[in-house]
N, C-alpha and C positions, 0 to 999 in steps of 0.2 A: 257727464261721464268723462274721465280723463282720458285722451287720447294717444294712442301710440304713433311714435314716430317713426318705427321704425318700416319699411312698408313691406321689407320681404325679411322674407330673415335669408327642536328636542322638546291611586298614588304612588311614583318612583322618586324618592328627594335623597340627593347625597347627603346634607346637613342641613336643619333650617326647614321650617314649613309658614313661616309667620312671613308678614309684608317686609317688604326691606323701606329702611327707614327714609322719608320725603326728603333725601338733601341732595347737593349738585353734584355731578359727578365727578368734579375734579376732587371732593373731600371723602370721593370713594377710594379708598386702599384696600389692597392684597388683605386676604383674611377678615374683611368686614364684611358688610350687609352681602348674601348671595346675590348673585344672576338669576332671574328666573327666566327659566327657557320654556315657551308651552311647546308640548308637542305631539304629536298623534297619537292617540291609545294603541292603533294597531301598530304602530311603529315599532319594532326592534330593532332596528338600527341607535336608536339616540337612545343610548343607555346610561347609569350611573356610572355603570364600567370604562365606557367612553370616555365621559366626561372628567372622571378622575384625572384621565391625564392632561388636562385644563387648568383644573387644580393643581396638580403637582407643577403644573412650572411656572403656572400666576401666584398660586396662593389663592385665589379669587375660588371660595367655594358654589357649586352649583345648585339652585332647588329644579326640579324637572315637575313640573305640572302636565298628569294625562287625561285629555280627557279628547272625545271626537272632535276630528278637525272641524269641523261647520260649527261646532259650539267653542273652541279656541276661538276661532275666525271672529266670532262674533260679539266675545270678552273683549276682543282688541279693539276692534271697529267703538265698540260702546264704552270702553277703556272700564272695566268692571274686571270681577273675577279676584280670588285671591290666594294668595298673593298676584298684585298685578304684574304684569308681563313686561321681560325687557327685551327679549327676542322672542319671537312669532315663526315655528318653522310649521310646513303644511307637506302632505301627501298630495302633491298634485297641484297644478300650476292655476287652476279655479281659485284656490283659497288663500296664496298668498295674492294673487290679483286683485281678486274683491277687496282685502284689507286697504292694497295700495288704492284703488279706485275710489275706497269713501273713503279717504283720509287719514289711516290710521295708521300707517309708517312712515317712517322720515327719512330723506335720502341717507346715499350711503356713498360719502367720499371716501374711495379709498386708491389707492395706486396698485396696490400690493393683489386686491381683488379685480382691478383689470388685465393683471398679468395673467392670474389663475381660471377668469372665468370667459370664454369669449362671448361676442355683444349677442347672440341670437338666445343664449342661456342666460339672459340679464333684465330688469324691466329697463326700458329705455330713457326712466324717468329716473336711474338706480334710486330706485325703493325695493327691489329683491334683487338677488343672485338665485340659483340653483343648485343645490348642493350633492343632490346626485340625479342622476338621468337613468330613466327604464324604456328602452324601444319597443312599440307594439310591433312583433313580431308573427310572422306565419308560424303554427302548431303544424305539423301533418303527419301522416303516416306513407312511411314508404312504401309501402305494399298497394297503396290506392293511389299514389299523385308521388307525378315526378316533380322535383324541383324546378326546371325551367318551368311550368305551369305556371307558376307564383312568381313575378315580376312587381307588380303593384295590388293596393289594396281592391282597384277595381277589379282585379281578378278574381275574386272570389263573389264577384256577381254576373259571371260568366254561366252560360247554362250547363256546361259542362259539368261546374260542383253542385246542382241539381240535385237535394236529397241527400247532401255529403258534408254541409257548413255547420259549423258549429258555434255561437259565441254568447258571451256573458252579457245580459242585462245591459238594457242603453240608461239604466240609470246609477250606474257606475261613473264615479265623476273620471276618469279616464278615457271611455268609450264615448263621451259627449265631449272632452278634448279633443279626442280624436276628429269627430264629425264636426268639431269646429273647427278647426284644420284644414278637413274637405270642401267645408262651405268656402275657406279662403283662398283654396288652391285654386277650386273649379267652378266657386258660383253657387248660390242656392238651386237652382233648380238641378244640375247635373249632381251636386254633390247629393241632393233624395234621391233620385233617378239609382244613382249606385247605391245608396242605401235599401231601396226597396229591391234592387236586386240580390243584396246579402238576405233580406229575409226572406223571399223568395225561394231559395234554396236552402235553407235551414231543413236540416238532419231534425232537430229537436229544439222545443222551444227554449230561449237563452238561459245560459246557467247562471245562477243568484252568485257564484265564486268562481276562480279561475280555476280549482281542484276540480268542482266537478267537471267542467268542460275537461283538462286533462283527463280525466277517470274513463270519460263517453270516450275521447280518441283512443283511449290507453284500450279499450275493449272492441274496437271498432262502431262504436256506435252512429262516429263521423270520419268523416277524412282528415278533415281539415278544419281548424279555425284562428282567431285570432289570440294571441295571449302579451301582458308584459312581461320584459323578460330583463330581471334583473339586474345580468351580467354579459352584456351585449360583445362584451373582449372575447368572452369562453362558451361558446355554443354548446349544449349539452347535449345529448341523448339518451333516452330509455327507452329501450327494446326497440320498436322500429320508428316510434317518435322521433321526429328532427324537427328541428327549426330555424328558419331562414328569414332574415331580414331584405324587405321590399326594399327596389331600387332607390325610393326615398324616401326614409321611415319618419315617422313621428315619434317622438318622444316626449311621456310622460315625468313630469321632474318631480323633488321635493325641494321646498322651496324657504328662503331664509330673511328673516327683514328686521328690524328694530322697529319697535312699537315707538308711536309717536311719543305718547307719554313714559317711556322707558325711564326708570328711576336714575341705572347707572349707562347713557348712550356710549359714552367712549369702551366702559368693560364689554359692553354687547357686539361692539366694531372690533374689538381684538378678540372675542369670540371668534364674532363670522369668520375672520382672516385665519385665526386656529384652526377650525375644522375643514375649511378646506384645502388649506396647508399641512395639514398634519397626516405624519409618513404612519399611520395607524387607520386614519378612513380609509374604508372600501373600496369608495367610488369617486375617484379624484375626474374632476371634470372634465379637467385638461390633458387628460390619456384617455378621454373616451366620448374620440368622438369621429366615428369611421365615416369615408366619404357618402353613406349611405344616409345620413340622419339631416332629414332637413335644414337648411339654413334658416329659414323664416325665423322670426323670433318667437316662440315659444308663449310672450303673453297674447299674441293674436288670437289664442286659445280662450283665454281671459273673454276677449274680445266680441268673441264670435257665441259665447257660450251659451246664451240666452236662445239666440236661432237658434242652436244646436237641437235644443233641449223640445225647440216648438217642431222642429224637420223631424224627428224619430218618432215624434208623437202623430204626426200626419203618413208618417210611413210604415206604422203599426211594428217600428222597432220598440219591443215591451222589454 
């Protein structure tokens, strides 16, 4: 298994569906064989609309392959799939990890992406960056819980929210980032110990999506739970819903790499440097990142995820 060093801290096709042709990349030019980018089915972010403007200023047309991340993840790793892949993006920091961990990206020099990305949002080995970040945030309702209540996530295994907690399925690759986070912050044994007291207090058993659980709080069905959240700059609210970010949050990323075997590697590097560069993305890394959001590196998540997965299952988080 590859180790971290670090010790704390995109069917949608623009043009083109067929393989792009076996040659080197330097005899790739503007307007020949596409880029193919795999990327999340559920993903709305990495759109053809997006990517147009990749095209319009390379020339370089885009094909976008959807299908679910674990099954991307897994064309790459086996280097299969077709057309084969030249950049690899995932929903969540498990998927592009595993690629990197069996071998299936190739580092990523870039200067321009050290300036854009800082090193807790990067794999240590740069085989991925991060291209946007979602904070697991506190959900609550004001009328049941005041804000100072919610300081850390261990708080909500307080006996206090007895009856009041509300959260999504531990088999959301998210919610097992998370508790792989916790195992690295506080140890396996403390980090179940706070696990079982989040289930402990569950209002209702965990929702399959994050609407439901908003719908239970929207109605009172809970006080309180956990959810990701977006847009971690602009805090929202509905109705008495609010939400607050722990004194030091986790964050779930999507994640960006070049396939080992990538047809064209250099178009796939002025890719990744596009999209994070560009005054059109969403979620630029480098304006979003408040002192609240842990420094650890982000693939310790990677790392940690297999405990993760055997701790919720001894702690009857379902």
């Amino acid at each position: 298994m590859r180790q971290l060093y670090l010790p704390i801290a995109l069917a949608a096709v623009l043009l083109g569906g067929c393989e792009a042709a076996q040659t080197p990349p330097e005899d790739e030019g503007p307007g020949r064989s596409p880029l193919v980018v795999y990327v999340p089915e559920d993903n709305t972010v990495y759109t053809a609309e997006l990517f147009a403007n990749f095209t319009a200023k390379t020339g370089t047309r885009v094909t976008i392959r959807q299908a679910a991340d674990e099954a991307n993840v897994d064309n790459v790793i086996r280097n299969q799939g077709s057309p084969r892949a030249d950049v690899l993006v995932t929903s969540g920091v498990h998927g592009i990890w595993r690629a990197a961990d069996q071998g299936a990206l190739r580092p990523i020099a870039s200067e321009r992406l050290d300036e854009l990305v800082p090193p807790h949002l990067k794999d240590p080995d740069s085989l991925w960056v991060a291209t946007a970040l979602r904070p697991v945030v506190f959900a609550y309702d004001v009328r049941a819980v005041q804000p100072n209540e919610l300081s850390t996530y261990a708080s909500l295994a307080d006996e206090r929210f007895k009856g009041q907690l509300c959260l999504t399925t531990s088999t959301l690759p998210a919610n097992r980032a998370l508790v792989a986070m916790l195992i690295d912050q506080a140890g396996t044994r403390e980090a179940e110990l706070l696990v079982r007291g989040w289930v402990a207090n569950l209002a209702l058993p965990p929702f399959a999506s994050q609407q439901g659980l908003l719908e239970a709080l929207s109605v009172g069905d809970c006080a309180v739970g956990l959810v990701l959240q977006s847009d971690i700059a602009k805090p929202s609210s509905v109705g008495a819903l609010r939400y607050r970010l722990p004194q030091t949050a986790f964050v779930e990323i999507d994640g960006v790499g070049i396939a080992r075997h990538a047809n064209q590697p250099a178009l796939a590097l002025q890719f990744i440097e596009w999209l994070l560069a560009d005054a059109h993305y969403p979620d630029k890394i480098r304006d979003a990142a408040p002192e609240q959001v842990a420094q650890r590196n982000t693939g310790i998540a990677g790392w940690h995820y297999a405990d993760a997965v055997k701790l919720v299952e001894r702690a009857a988080y379902r």
